[in-house]
C-alpha positions in Angstrom: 15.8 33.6 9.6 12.2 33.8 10.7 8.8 34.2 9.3 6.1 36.7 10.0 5.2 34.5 12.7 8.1 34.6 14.2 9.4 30.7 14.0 12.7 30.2 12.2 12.4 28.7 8.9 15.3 26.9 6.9 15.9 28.1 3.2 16.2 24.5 0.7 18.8 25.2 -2.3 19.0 21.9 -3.5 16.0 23.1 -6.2 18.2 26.2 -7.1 18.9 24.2 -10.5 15.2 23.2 -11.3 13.7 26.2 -12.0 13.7 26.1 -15.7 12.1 22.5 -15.8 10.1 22.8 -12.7 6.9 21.5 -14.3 8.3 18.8 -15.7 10.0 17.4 -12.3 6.4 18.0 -11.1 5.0 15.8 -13.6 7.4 13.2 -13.2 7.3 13.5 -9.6 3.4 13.6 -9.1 3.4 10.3 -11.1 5.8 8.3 -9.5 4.6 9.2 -6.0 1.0 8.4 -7.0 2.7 4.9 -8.5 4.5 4.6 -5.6 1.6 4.6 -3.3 -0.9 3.0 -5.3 1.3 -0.2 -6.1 2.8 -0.5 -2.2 -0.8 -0.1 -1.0 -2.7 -2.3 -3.4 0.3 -5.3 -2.3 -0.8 -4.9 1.2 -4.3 -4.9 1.1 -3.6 -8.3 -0.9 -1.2 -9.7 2.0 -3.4 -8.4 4.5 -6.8 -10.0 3.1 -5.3 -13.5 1.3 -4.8 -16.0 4.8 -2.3 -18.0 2.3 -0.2 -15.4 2.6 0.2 -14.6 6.2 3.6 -16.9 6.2 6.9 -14.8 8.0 8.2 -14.5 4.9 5.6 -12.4 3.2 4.6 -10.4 6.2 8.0 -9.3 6.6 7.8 -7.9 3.1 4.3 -6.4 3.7 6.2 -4.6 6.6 8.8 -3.4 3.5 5.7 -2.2 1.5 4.3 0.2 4.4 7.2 1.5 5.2 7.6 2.2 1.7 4.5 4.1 2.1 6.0 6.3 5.1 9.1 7.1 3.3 7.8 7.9 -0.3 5.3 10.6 2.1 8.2 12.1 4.0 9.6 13.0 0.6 7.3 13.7 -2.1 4.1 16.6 -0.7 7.4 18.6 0.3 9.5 18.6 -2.9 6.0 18.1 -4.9 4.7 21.7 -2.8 8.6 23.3 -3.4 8.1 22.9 -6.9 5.3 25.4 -7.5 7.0 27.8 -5.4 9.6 30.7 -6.2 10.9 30.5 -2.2 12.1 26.8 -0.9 11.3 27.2 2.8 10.1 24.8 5.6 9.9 25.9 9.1 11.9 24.8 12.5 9.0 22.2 13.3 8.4 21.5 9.7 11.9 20.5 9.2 12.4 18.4 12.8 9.0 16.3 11.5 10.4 15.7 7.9 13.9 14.5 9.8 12.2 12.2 12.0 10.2 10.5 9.7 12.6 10.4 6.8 15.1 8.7 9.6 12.2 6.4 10.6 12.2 5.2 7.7 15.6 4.5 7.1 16.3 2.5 10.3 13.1 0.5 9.9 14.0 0.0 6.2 17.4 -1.4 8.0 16.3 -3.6 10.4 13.6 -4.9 8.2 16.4 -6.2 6.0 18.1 -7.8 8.7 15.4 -9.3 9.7 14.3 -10.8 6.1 18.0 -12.1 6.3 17.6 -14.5 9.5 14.1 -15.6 8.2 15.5 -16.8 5.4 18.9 -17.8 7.0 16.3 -19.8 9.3 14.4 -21.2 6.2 17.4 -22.8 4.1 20.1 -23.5 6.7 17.4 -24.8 9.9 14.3 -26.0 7.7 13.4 -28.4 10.5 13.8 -26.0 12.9 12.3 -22.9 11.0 8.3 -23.1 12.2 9.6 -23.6 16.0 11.4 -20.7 16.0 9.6 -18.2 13.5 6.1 -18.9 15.3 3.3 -16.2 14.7 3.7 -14.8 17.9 7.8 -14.1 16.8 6.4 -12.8 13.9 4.6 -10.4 15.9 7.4 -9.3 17.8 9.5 -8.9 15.7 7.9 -6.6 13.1 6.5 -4.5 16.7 10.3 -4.6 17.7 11.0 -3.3 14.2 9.0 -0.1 14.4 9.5 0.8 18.1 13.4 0.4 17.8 13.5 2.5 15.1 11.2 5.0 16.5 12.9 5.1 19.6 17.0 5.8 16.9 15.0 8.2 15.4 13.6 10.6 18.8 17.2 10.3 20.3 18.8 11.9 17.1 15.9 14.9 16.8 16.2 15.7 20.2 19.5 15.8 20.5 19.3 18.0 16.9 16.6 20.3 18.5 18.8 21.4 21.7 21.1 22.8 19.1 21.6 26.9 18.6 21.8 27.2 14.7 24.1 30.2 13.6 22.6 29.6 9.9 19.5 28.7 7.9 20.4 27.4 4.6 20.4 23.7 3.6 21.8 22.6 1.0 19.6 20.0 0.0 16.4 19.1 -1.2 15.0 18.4 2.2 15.8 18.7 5.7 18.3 16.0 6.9 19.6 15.9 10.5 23.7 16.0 9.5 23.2 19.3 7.2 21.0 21.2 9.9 23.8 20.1 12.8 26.2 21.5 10.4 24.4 24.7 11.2 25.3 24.6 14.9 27.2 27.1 16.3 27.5 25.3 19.5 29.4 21.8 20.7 27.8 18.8 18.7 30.1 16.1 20.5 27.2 14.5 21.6 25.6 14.3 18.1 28.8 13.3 16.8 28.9 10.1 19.5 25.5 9.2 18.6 26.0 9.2 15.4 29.2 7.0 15.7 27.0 4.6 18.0 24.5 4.5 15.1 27.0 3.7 12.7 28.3 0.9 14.7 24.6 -0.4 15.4 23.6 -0.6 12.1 27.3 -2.0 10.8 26.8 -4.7 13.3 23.5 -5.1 11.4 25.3 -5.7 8.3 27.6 -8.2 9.3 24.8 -10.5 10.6 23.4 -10.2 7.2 26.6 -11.2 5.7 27.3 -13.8 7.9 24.0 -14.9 7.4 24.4 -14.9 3.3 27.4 -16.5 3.9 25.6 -20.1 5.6 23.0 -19.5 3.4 25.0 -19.4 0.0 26.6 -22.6 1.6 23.5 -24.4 2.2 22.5 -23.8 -1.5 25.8 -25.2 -2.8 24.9 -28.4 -1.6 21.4 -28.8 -2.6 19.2 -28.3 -5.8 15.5 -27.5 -3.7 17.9 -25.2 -2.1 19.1 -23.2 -5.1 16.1 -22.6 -6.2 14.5 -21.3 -2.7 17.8 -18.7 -3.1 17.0 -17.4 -6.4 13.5 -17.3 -5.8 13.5 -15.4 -2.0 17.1 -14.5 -1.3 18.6 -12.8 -4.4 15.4 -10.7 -4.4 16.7 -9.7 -0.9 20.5 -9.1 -2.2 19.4 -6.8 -4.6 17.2 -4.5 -2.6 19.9 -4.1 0.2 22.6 -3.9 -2.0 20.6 -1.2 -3.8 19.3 0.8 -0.4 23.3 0.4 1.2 25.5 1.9 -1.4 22.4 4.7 -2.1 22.4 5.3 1.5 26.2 5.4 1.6 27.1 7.4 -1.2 24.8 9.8 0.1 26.0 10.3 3.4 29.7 10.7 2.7 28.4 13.0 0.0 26.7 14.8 2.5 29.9 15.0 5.0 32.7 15.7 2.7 30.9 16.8 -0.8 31.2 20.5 -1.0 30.4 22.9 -3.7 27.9 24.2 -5.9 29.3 21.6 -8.6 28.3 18.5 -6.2 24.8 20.0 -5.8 23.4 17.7 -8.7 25.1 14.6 -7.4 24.0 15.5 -4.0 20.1 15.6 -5.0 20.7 12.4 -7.2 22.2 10.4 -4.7 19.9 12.1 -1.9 16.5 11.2 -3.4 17.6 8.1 -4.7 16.7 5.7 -1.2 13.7 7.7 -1.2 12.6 6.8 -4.5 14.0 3.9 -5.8 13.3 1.4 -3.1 10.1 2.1 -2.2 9.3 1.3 -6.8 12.2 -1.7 -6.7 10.4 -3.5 -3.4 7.0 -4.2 -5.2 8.6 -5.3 -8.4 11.0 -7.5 -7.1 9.4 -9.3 -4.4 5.5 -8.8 -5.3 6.1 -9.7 -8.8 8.6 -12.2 -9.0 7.0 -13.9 -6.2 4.4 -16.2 -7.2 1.5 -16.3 -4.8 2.1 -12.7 -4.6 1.6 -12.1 -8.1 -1.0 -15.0 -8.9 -2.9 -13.1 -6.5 -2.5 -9.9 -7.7 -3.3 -10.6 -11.1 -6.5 -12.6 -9.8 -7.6 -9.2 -8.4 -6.7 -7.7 -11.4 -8.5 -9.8 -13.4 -11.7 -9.7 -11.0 -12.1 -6.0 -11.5 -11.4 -5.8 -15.5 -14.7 -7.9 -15.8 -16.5 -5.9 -13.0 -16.3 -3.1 -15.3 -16.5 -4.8 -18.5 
């Protein structure tokens, strides 16, 4: 269980199955994190430097882009690294910082979405009231909020996963997740359970303010043409990527908990990966491409450099 250093190490078997194809996940894999970043970056150097877009609205989706940019780097180096290697190892420390950001990640991608919802719950059901309320300095505050909140889910969990004594060293996944190394415990995870079950309740009390936001929202549209179109244009956008990151993220953990067996092991690294990779691609496509001062722009810039180099 340890290395000639003399630090545990973890052994990853969710690449047990890739062996034969290796270079070709490397390929694919190399491209789409290069994509990934490239695309996520480019939208937020065009939010950060066009003044027309520093409106709530798209600074709350900038906010979706970076974190984009953390998740798609907890991921990829690792898997990208594992892949030209015949042993799938990551140290004790190694594994703890891949937990904590992954989880980072996740929480901020959580409370970013329920954030998006009461902006635009604010936007179509209080329109008068919307510019009082979401002020820049709320802004502010709110994305801040955002990334120390999650921060401060994400230390609780890893320390309360360090203090554990592990009585095994093999995960069975493609990276280190904080429910498969507590699995490893040999001593009382109680408290990891309760937090966990506090989390659970945090972020499902989350959800149903999104709902019950969608639900005045979809309302307010009913009853208005200007408000229809506002909906299709900002808020299904919305629906889709949390509909998308919820049941991935879902499927995924009960997979995790109750999905045993070397025949789940390709489900498990489908349905593991996929909130790592898909919604960090789907964000930029459907909100800084079907938005239209967020694509005008874009394709300004686009435009700009083709005739620099021509």
């Amino acid at each position: 269980m340890e290395n000639s250093t003399g630090e545990f190490i973890f052994f990853l078997h969710g690449l047990n199955d890739t062996k034969a194809n290796k270079h070709i996940y490397f390929g694919v894999g190399l491209v789409v994190y290069v994509a990934t970043l490239f695309v996520n970056f480019t939208l937020v150097i065009i939010v950060v430097l066009d003044k027309t877009l520093h409106e709530p609205m798209y600074l709350f989706i900038c906010n979706l882009y970076i974190n984009a940019l953390v998740g798609s780097s907890a991921f990829y180096p690792k898997i990208l690294a594992d892949l030209f290697s015949d042993t799938h190892v990551i140290s004790y420390t190694g594994c703890l910082i891949q937990i904590c950001a992954i989880y980072w990640y996740l929480f901020c991608e959580f409370t970013s979405l329920t954030i998006m919802a009461y902006d635009r719950y604010l936007a179509i059901c209080k329109p008068l009231e919307y510019h009082s309320i979401m002020t820049h300095q709320m802004v502010e505050k709110l994305l801040v909020s955002t990334w120390l909140f999650s921060f401060l889910e994400t230390s609780v969990g890893t320390v309360l996963t360090s203090r554990l004594t592990l009585c095994g060293n093999v995960i069975d996944k493609l990276y280190c997740f904080n429910w498969d190394v507590v699995k490893l415990s040999c001593t009382d995870i109680t408290l990891d359970n309760i937090y966990g079950y506090i989390l659970i309740f945090s972020h499902a009390c989350q959800s149903g303010f999104i709902f019950i936001s969608y639900v005045h929202i979809v309302n307010a549209s009913l009853h208005s043409k200007t408000e229809q179109v506002k909906f299709m244009q900002t808020c299904l956008p919305h629906l889709i990527t949390l509909t998308n990151f919820y049941v991935s993220l879902l499927l995924d953990v009960l997979c995790a908990r109750y999905g045993r067996g070397e025949r789940l092991q390709a489900l498990r690294n489908i349905l593991g990966i996929e909130f790592l990779v898909v919604p960090p691609l789907l964000n930029p496509i459907i909100y800084g491409i079907r938005m239209t001062q967020i694509r005008s722009r874009f394709v300004k810039i686009y435009n700009q450099k083709i005739k620099a180099v021509g």
